[in-house]
N, C-alpha and C positions, 0 to 999 in steps of 0.2 A: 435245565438251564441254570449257569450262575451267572450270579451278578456283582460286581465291588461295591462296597459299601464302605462311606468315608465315615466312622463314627467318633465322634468329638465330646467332650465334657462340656456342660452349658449348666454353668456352675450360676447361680446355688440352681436352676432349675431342673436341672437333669441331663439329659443326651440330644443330641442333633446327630442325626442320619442323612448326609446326602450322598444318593446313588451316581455314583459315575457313570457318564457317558450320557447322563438324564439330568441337565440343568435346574428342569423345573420341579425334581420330585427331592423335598427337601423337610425332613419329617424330623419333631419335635415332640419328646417324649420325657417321663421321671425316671424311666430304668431302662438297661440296653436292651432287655429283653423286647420290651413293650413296642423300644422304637425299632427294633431289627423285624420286628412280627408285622407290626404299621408299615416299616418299608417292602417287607415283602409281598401285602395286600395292595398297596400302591401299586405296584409293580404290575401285578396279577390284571389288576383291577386296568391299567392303561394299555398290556396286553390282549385284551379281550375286546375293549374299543375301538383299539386301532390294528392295524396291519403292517408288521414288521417286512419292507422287502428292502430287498439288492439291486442297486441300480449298475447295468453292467455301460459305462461309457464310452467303451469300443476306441478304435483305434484316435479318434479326435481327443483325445484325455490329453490336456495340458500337462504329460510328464514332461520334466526338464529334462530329467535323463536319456529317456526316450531317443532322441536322436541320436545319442554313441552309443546302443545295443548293436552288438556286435560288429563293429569299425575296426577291429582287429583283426577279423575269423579269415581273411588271408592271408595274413603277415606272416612270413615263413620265421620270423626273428623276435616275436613275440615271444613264444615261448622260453628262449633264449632271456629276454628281458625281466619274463616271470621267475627265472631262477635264480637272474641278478638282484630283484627286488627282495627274496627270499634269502639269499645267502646276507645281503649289507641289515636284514632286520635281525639274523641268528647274530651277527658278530654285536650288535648294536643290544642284544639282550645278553649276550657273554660278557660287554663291555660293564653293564650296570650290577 
């Protein structure tokens, strides 16, 4: 598993480590070494307490998009549309 780690200068004391996507894991150290070692015990360490799952929200999931998936998939003139939108961006990057 990897993880991002935002690490910063925290001058004169040394480094701050906060893990992305982990608010609360925010680790404060004299050398990067020390605080990249601390953030990846942290890490370890709330892994093993808690239980990482996926919550699957099935079709009720508040996509905006959701309702124009596939609003097209019978328009005979669609595709016709896609080559005009295709051809005015080629000329529009030929222009620049």
């Amino acid at each position: 598993m990897k993880i991002n780690v935002l690490l910063r200068p925290n001058l004169p004391a040394g480094y701050v480590a906060t893990v992305l996507g982990w608010p609360s894991l925010i680790i404060e150290g004299t050398t990067k070494d020390e605080v990249l070692k601390r953030a990846r015990e942290s890490v370890t360490q709330q892994l093993t307490q808690f239980e990482l799952v996926t919550l699957d929200l099935g079709q009720n999931a508040s996509d905006p998009w959701a309702k124009f998936a596939g609003m097209w998939e019978s328009d005979p003139t669609f595709d016709d549309f896609l080559a005009e939108v295709a051809a005015y961006r080629k000329e529009r990057d030929e222009q620049e």
